[in-house]
N, C-alpha and C positions, 0 to 999 in steps of 0.2 A: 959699679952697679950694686953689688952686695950694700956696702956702705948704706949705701939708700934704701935698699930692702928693709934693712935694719932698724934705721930712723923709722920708713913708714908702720911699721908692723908694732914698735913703740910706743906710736903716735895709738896708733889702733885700738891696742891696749888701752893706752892714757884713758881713751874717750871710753871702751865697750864694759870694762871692769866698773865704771860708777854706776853706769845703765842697767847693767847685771845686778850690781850690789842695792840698788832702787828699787829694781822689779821686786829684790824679794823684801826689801822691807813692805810692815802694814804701807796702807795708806791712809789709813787712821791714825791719830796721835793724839794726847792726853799729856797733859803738863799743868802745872801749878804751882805758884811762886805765893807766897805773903808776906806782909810787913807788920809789924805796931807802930803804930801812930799814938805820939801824948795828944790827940784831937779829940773830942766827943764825934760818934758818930755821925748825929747831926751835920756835923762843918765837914766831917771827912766826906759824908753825902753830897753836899751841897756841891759842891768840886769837883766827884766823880762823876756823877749825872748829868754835869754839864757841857754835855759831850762838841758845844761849837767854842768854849772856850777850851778845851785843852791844846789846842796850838800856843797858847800862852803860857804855856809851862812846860810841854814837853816837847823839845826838840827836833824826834822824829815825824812828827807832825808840823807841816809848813802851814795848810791853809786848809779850813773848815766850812762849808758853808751846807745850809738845811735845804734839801730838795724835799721839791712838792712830790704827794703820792698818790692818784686819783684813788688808791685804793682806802687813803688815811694813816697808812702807816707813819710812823714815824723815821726818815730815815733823812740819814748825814753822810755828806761824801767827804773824806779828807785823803785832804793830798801827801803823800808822804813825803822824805826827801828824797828820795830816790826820784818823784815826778812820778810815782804810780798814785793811781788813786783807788780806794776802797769807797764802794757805798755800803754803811751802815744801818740795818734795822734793830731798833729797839723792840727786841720780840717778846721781854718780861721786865716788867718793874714795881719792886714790893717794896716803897721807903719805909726808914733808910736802912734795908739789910740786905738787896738783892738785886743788883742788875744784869740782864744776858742781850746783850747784842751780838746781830746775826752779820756777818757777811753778807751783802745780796749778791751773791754769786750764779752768773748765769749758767746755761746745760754749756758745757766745753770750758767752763772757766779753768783754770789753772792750780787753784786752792780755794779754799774754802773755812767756814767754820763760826762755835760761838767763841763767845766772853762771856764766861760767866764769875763776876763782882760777887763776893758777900762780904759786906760790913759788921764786925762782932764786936761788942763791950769786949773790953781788957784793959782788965785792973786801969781804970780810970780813962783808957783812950780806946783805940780800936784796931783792931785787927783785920787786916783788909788782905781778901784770900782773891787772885787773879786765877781760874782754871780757864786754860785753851783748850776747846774739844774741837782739831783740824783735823783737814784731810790735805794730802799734794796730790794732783794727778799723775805727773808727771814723774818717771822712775829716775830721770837724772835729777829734777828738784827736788825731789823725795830723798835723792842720797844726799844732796848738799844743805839741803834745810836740816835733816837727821846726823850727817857728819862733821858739814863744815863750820854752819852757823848755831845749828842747835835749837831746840825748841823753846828752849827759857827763855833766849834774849831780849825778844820784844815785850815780853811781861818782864824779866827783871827792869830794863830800862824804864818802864812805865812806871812802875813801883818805886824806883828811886827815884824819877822827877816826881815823883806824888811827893816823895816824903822833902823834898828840898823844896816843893810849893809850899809847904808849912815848914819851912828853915829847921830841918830834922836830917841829917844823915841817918841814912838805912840801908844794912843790910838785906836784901831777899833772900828766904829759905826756900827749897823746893822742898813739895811735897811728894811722895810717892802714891801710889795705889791708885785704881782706875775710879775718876769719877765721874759717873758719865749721868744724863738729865734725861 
């Protein structure tokens, strides 16, 4: 009987310590990855904005398709691999130096948040700055998005299929400090 007490109480742990470690992280989060591109702005533009082809180039997106919006918004569901799917609102666009698309995340969603895109001249190509301003609701996702997987990945991933859509290996930098719109 002990034996089993032991296991369960383990178990218990396992689960209540990430729960606990969740709760007390924010639920806000701030990350920001860039690359340079040998591209002119222009064509690096042209590519990022075109938010129903990027299944053709980035991986983690399987399928794209433009939903109507009675209200006119602009917005884009894409499927990930995972088979979740995000709908996206294009809630700012200043060509070619700034895109911010929004999650359309409902009341009780799960997570949340923007992209915000700024495209900059450098020394001859561009400099393409990805900031994620999320939120997780959830304190066990909160601990595993924050510990396990991390806030960069899905912008560094983006960033390097950007840069190998124009046949460029890239490194992503992260950037520090809060920058919030």
């Amino acid at each position: 009987m002990r034996p089993a007490l032991v296991v369960l109480a383990l178990l218990a742990a396992l689960i209540a310590a990430p729960l606990l470690i969740g709760s007390l992280l924010p639920r806000d989060h701030v990350a920001t990855s860039a690359v340079t591109l040998r591209q002119p702005p222009g064509t690096v533009w042209t590519v990022v904005r075109d938010l129903g082809g990027v299944g053709k180039w980035w991986s983690e997106v399987k399928q794209v398709e433009r939903v109507p919006d009675p209200g006119g918004r602009e917005l884009w569901r894409q499927t990930l691999g995972s088979n979740a799917a995000l709908t996206l609102v294009v809630a700012v666009e200043v060509p070619p130096q700034r895109l911010i698309t929004q999650i359309d995340a409902p009341r009780g969603a799960p997570f949340g948040g923007f992209w915000v895109y700024e495209l900059t001249p450098s020394g001859g190509g561009t400099r393409v700055t990805v900031t994620e301003q999320g939120w997780v609701a959830n304190p066990l996702f909160r601990f595993l998005s924050r510990v396990v997987f991390g806030h960069y990945g899905t912008l560094d991933s983006y960033l390097t299929a950007l840069g190998k859509r124009f046949g460029e290996d890239v490194m992503p930098v992260h950037l520090v400090g809060p920058r919030r719109e």
